[in-house]
C-alpha positions as CSV (number, residue, x, y, z in Angstrom):
1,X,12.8,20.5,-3.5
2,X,11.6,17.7,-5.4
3,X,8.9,15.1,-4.6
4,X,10.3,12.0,-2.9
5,X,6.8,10.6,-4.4
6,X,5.3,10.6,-7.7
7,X,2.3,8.8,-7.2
8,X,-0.2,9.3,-4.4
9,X,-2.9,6.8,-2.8
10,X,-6.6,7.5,-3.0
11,X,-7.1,10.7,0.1
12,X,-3.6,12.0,-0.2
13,X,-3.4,15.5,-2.1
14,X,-0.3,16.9,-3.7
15,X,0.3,20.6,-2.6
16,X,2.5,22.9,-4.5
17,X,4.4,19.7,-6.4
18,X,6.3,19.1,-3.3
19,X,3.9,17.7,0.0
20,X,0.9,16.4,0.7
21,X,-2.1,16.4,2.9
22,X,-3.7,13.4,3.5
23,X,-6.0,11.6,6.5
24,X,-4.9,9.5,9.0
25,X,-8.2,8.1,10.8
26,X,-10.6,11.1,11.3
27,X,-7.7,13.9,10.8
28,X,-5.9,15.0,8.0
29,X,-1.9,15.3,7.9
30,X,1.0,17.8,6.5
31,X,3.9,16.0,4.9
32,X,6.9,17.3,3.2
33,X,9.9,15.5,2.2
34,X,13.4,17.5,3.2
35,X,16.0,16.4,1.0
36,X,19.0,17.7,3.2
37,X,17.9,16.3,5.8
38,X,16.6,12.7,4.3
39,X,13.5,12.5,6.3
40,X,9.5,14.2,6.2
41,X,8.2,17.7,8.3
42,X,5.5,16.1,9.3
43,X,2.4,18.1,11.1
44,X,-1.2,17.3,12.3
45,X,-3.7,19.8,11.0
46,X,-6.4,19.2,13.4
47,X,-9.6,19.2,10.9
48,X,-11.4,16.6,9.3
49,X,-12.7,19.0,6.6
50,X,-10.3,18.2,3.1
51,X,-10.8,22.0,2.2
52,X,-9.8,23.3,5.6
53,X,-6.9,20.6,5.1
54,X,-5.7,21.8,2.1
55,X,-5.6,25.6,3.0
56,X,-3.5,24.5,6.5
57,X,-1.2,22.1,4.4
58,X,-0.4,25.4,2.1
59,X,0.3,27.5,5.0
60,X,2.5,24.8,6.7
61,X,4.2,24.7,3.9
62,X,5.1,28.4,3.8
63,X,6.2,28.2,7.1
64,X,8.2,25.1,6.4
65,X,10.2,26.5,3.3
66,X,10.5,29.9,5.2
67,X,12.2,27.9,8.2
68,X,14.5,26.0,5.8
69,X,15.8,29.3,3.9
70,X,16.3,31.0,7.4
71,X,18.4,27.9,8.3
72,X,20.3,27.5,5.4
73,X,21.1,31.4,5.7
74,X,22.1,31.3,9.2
75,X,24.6,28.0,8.8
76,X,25.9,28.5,5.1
């Protein structure tokens, strides 16, 4: 998958080259842009803490990707 976004605004971080964490008022947020599907996977991470943030936005993203391959295995 490739980024939808190159450049990211101050409090946004870039995980694995393809989402991003970032806060929204007190709480940080999982975003990931799906390509096939034209829209974000979008998830609240429930912390304020950036370095909590950032180890819950690489786990989502595991689960995300893992989701997508079963899909696409399943349909195609």
């Amino acid at each position: 998958m490739a980024l939808k976004k190159q450049n990211f605004a101050e409090g946004e971080i870039a995980i694995f080259d393809e989402a991003c964490v970032y806060k929204r008022g007190e709480y940080w947020q999982f975003r990931l842009w799906l390509p096939k599907e034209n829209k974000y996977a979008r998830k609240s991470l429930r912390t304020r803490s950036e370095s909590t943030a950032v180890e819950r936005g690489e786990a989502a993203m595991q689960r995300v990707c893992i989701y997508c391959w079963d899909a696409e295995r399943l349909v195609g």
